[in-house]
C-alpha positions in Angstrom: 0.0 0.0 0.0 2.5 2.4 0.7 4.5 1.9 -2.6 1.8 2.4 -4.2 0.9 5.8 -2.4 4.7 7.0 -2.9 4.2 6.4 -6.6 1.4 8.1 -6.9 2.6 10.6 -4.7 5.9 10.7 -7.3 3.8 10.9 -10.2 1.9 13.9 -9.0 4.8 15.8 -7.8 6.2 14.9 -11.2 3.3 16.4 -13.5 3.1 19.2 -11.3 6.6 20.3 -11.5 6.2 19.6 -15.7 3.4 21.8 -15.4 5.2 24.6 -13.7 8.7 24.6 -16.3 6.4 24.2 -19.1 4.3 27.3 -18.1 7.5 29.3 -17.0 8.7 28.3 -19.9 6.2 30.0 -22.2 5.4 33.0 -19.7 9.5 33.4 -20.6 9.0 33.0 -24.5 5.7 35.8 -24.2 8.2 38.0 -22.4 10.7 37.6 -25.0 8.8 38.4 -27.9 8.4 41.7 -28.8 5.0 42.9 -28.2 3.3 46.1 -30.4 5.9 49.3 -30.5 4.2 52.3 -32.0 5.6 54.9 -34.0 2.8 57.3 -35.3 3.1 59.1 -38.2 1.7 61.8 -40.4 0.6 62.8 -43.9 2.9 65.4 -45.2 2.4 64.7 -49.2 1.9 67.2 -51.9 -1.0 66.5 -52.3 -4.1 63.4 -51.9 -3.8 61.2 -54.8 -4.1 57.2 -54.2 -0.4 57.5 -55.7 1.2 60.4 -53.3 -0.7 58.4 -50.0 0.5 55.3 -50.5 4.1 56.7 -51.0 5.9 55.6 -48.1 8.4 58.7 -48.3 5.5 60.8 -47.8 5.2 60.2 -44.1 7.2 61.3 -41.3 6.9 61.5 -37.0 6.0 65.3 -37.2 2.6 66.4 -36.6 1.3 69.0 -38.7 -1.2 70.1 -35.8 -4.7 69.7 -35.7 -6.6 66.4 -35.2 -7.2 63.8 -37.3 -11.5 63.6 -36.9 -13.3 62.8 -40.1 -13.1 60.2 -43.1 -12.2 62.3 -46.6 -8.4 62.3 -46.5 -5.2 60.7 -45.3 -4.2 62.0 -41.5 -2.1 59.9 -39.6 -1.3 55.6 -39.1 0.5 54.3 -36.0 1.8 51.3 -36.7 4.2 48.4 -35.5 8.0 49.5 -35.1 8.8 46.4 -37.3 7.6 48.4 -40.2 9.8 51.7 -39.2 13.3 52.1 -40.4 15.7 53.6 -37.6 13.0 53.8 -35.5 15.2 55.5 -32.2 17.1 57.7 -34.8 15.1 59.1 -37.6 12.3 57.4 -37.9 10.8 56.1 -41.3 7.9 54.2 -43.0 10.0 50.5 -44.1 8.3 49.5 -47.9 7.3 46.3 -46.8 4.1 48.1 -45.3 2.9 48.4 -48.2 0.2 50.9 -47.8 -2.8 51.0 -50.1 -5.4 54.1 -50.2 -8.7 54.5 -51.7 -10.7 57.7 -53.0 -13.2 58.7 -50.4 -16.6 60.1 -51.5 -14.7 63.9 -51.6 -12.0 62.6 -54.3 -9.4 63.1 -51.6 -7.0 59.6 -50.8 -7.5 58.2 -47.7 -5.7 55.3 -46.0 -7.4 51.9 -46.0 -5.4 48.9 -45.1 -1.4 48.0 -44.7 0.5 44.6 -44.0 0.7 45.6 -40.7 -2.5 44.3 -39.3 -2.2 46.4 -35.8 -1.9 49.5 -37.4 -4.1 52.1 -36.5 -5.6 54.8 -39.2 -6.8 57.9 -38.3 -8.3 59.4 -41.6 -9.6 63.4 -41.3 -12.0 65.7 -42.4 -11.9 67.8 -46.4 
């Protein structure tokens, strides 16, 4: 009787103690992996064309001012810092977003979707 209460009494302390490095062990992978950095950045193009919006080189950290309410014309995106060239230098929208813009009902480009599915568009008023 009593081996067989130690070995049951083994066996639990063994599954336990499996239980506790496995879920250490993914609590320490979670940790490690790099979780959503944003970098926000604005619409500074020449103008809103589908063409000048989706131009990566037309977006940069500085606010222009004012907000960003309203649905007729590119504004601002924060997105992932895995997207972002030298993002703790000069920041800078990486290609591989690949932005893509569409006319809104005032003929003005507005953001509609990236390959960064976290980013966050904030579209504003004519």
């Amino acid at each position: 009787m009593q081996v067989q209460a130690f070995k049951s009494g083994l066996l639990t302390l063994v599954l336990g103690l499996g239980l506790v490095f496995t879920q250490s062990a993914f609590k320490s992978a979670n940790l490690q992996k790099k979780g959503f950095a944003p970098v926000t950045f604005y619409y500074h193009g020449p103008n809103f064309t589908k063409f000048e919006v989706e131009d990566e080189s037309n977006w940069n950290t500085t606010s222009p001012g004012g907000s960003c309410l309203g649905n007729d014309k590119a504004c601002s995106i924060t997105v992932d810092e895995d997207y972002v060239d030298n993002p703790s230098t000069t920041p800078t929208l990486n290609p591989s977003i690949n932005l893509e813009a569409e006319n809104s009902p005032a003929s003005l480009a507005r953001v509609k979707r990236s390959d960064d599915s976290s980013m966050i568009i904030a579209n504003s008023e004519q």
